[in-house]
C-alpha positions as CSV (number, residue, x, y, z in Angstrom):
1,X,0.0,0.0,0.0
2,X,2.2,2.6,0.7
3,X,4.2,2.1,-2.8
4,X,0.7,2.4,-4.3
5,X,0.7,6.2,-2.5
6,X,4.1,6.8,-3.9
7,X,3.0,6.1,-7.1
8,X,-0.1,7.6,-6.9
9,X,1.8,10.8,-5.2
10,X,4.4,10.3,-8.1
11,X,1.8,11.1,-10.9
12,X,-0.4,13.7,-9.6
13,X,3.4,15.6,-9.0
14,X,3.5,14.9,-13.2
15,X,0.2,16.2,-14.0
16,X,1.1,19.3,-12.0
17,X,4.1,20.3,-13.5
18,X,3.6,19.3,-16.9
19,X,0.5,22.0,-16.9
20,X,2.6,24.1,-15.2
21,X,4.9,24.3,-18.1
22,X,2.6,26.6,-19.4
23,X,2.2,28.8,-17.1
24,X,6.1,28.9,-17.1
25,X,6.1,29.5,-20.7
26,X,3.7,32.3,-20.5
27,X,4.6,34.4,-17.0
28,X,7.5,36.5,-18.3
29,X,5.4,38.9,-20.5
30,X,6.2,41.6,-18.1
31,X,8.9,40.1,-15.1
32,X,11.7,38.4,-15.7
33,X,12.6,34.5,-15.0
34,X,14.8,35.1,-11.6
35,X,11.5,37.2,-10.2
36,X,9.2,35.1,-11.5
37,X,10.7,31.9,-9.8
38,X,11.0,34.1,-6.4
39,X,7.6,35.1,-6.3
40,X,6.4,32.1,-7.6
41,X,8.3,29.7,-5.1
42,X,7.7,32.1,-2.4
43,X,4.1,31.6,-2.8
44,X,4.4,27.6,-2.7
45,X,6.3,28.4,0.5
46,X,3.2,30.2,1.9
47,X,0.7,27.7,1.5
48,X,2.9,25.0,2.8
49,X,3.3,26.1,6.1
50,X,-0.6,25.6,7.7
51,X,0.4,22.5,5.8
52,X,3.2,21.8,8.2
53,X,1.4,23.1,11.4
54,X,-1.3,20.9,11.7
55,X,0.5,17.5,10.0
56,X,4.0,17.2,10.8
57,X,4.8,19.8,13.5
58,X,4.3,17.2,16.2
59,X,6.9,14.6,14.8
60,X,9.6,17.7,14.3
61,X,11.8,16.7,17.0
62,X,11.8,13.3,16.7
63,X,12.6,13.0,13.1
64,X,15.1,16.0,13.3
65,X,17.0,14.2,16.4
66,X,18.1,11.5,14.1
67,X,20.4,13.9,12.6
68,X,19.9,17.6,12.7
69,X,22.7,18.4,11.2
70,X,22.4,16.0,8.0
71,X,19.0,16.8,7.6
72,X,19.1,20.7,7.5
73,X,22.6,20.2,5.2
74,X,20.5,18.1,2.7
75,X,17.4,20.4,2.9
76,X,19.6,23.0,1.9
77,X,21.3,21.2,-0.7
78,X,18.4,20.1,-2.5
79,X,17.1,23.4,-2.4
80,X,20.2,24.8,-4.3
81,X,19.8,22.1,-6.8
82,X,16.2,22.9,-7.2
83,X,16.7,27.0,-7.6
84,X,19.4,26.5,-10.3
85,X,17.1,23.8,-12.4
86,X,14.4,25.4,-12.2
87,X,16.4,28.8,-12.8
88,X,18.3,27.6,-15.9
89,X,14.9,26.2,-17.1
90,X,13.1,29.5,-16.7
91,X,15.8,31.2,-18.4
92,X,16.0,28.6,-21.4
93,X,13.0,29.9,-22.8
94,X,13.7,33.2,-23.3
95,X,16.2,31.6,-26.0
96,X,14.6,28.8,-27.2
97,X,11.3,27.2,-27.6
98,X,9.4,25.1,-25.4
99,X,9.8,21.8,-27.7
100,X,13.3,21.9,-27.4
101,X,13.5,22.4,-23.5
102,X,10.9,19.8,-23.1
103,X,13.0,17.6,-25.0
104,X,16.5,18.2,-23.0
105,X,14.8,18.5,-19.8
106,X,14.2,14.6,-20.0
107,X,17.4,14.3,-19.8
108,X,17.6,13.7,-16.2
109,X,16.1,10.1,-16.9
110,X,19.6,9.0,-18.3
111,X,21.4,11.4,-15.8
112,X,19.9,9.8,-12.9
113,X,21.3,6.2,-13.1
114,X,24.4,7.1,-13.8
115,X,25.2,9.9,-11.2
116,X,24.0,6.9,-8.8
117,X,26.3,4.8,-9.4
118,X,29.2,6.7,-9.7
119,X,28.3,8.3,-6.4
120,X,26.9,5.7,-4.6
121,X,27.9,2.3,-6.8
122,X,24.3,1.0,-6.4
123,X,23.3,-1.2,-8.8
124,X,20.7,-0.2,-11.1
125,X,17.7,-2.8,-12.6
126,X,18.1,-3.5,-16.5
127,X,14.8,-2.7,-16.7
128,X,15.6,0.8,-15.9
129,X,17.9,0.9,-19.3
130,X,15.2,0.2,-22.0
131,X,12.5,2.7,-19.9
132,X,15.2,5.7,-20.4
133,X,15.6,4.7,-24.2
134,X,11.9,4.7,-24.6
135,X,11.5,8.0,-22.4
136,X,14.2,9.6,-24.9
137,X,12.6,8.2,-28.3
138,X,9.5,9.5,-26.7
139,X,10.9,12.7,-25.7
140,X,12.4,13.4,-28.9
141,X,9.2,12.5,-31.0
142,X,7.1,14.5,-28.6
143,X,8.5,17.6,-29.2
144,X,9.0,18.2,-32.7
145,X,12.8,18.4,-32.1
146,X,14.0,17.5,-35.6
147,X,12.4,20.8,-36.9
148,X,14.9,22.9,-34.8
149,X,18.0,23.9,-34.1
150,X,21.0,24.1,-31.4
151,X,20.7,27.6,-29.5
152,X,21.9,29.0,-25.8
153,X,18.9,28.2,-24.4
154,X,19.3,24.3,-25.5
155,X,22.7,24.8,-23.6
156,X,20.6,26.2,-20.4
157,X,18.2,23.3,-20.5
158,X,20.4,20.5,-20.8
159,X,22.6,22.3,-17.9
160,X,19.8,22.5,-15.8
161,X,18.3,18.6,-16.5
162,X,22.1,17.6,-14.0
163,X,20.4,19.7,-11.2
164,X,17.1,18.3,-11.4
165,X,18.8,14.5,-11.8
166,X,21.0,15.7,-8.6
167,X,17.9,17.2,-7.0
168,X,15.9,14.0,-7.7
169,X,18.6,12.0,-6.0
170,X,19.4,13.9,-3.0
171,X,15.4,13.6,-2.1
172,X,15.7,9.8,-2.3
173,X,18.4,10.3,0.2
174,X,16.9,12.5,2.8
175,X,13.4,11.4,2.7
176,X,14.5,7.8,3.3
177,X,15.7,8.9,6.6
178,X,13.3,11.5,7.6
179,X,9.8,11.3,7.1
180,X,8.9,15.2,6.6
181,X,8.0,15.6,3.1
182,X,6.0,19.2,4.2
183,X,9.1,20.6,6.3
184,X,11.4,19.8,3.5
185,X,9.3,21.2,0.8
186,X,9.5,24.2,2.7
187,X,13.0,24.6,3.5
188,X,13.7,24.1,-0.4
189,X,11.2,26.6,-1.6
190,X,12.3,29.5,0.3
191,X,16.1,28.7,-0.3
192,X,15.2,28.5,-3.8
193,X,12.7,32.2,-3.4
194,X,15.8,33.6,-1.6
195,X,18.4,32.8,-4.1
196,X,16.2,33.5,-7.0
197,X,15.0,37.1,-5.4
198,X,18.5,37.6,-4.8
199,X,19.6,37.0,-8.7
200,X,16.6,39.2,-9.9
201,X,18.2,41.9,-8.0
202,X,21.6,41.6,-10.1
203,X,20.0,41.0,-13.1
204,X,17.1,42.2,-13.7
205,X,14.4,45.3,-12.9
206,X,12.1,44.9,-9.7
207,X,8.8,45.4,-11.0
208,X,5.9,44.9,-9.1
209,X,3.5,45.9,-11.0
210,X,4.7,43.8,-13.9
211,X,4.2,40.9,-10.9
212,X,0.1,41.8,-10.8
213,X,0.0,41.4,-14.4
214,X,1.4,37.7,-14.5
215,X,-0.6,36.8,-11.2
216,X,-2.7,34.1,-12.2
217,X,0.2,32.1,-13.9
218,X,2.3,32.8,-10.7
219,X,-0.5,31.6,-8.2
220,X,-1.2,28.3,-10.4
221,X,2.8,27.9,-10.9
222,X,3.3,28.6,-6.9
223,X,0.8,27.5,-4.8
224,X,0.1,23.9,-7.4
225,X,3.8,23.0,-8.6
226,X,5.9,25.6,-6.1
227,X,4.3,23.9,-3.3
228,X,2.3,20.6,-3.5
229,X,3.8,19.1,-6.6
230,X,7.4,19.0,-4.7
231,X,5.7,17.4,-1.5
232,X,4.3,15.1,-3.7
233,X,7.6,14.4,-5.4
234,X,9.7,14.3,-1.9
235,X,6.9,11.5,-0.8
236,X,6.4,9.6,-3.9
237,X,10.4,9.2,-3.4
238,X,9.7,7.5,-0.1
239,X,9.5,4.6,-1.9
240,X,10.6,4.6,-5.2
241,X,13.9,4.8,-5.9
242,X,15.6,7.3,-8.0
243,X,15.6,5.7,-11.3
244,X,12.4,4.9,-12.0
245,X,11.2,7.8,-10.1
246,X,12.7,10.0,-12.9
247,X,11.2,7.8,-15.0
248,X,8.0,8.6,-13.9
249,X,8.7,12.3,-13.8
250,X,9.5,12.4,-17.4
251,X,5.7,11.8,-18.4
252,X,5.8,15.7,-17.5
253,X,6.3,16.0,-21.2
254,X,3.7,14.1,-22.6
255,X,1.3,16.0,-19.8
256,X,2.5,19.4,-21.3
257,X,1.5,18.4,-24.8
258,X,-1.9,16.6,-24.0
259,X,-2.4,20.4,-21.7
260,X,-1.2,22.5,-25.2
261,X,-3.7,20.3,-27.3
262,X,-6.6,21.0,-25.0
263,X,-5.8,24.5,-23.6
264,X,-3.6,26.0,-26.7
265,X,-5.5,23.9,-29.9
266,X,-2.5,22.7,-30.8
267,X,-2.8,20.1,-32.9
268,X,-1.0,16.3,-32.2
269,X,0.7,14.8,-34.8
270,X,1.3,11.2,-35.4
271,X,4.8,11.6,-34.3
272,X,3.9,13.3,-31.0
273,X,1.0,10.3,-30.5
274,X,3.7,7.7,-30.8
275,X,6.1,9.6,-28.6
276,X,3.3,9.7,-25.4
277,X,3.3,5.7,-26.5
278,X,6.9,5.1,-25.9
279,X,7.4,7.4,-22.8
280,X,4.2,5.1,-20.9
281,X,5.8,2.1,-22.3
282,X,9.3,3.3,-20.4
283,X,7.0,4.1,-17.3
284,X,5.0,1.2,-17.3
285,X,8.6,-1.2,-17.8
286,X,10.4,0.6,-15.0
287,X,7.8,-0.4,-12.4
288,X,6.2,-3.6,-13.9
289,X,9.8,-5.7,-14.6
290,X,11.0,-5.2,-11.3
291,X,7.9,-6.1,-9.6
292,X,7.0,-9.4,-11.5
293,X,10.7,-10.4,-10.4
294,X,9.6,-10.1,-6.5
295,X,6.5,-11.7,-6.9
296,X,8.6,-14.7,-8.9
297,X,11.1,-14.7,-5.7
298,X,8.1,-14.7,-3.0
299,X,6.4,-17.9,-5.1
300,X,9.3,-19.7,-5.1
């Protein structure tokens, strides 16, 4: 049961942010990406903290006492990781379009095994290799890539899909060993608010009326994937390991298309069709193989 609630967990965190890519996509008409991810993150930090009151506030000291100073170093850390994926995202699409950072943003599926092991030597499920193919074709069909070209923002994207694989990772680690999902989701968004507040100050105009005018995509961006879709993550990671959690994660793309054919009218091609295909193919192997495998062990 409780892997069920990961999984569950796992996929409304998808939905989320693959809707939210719109949003995204559309909130720098009139503020830029750093104050956009402050405001937006800073929002997600708000509405997380009744959260934390009434749910995990009672079980702060004993979690914490297993090791305050680990958890509060990997809080932090993952919250660093998250502020400069999300911030080299944001960026990317001032410089390119949203096919093409769709496409290297699922690059964290291939990322993500192999960071593991050559920081942790953990062996990693064949299955997992065929799912990350499949994710890739599926990536690569779904976003109309072959009709583009190389640019800086492509260079952003891909940059920012080692922080999300690192982020991903690092929330295996610390969630294994502390159960609050709600506390860490708010230690990450305000680092990552902070940190982004601080680069809009360096590098771009303060404009708070500009802020007003992109409210609705900041509220839906903050309060939905700021805030609940990274609790959701930081559970669903509870128990599913890294791998396949990332494999998971990458129907994000196939979420932000079905989202732009409903909300945008844009059309689906046969090529994007057979890319949603192969990325649920790659989910569905990632988490069916292994399981058949224990139930084949428990028989025997």
């Amino acid at each position: 049961m409780p892997k069920s609630i990961s999984l569950l967990s796992a996929f409304a965190c998808t939905l989320i942010w693959g809707t939210t890519f719109i949003a995204q996509d559309t909130g720098m008409d009139f503020i830029g990406p750093y104050l956009f991810n402050s405001v937006r993150f800073f929002v997600g930090f708000l509405v997380l903290v009744p959260f934390f009151v009434i749910f995990e506030k009672k079980n702060l000291q004993t979690e914490i006492n297993k090791n305050k100073n680990v958890f509060f170093k990997y809080s932090f850390l993952i919250g660093v990781f998250l502020f400069l994926g999300s911030a080299l995202q944001q960026i990317s699409l001032q410089y390119t379009d949203i096919a093409n950072a769709a496409f290297f943003t699922i690059f964290y599926v291939p990322m993500v095994p192999i960071i593991v092991f050559f920081l942790y030597q953990e062996k990693i499920h064949w299955s997992n290799w065929p799912s990350v193919i499949l994710c890739l074709m599926g990536g690569y069909l779904l976003t109309n890539f072959y009709d583009a070209t190389i640019r800086k923002g492509d260079i952003l994207v891909i940059l920012g899909a080692i922080f999300w694989a690192l982020h991903i990772i690092y929330v295996g680690k610390v969630i294994k060993n502390f159960n609050l999902p709600i506390l860490i989701g708010l230690i990450q968004t305000l680092v990552v608010s902070l940190l982004s507040l601080f680069g809009a100050f360096l590098f771009e105009d303060i404009n708070s009326e500009g802020i007003f005018k992109q409210i609705y995509q900041i509220l839906y961006a903050g309060i939905l994937s700021g805030g609940f879709a990274f609790v959701l993550q930081i559970y669903a990671q509870k128990n599913i390991t890294p791998t396949p959690a990332a494999i998971i994660f990458s129907l994000e793309g196939v979420i932000a298309t079905l989202a732009a054919w409903v909300l945008l009218s844009q059309i689906l091609n046969i090529n994007n069709i057979i890319g949603c295909i192969f990325i649920v193919l790659g989910v569905l192997i990632s988490q069916i193989v292994p399981e058949l495998k224990i139930n084949k062990v428990k028989q025997n």
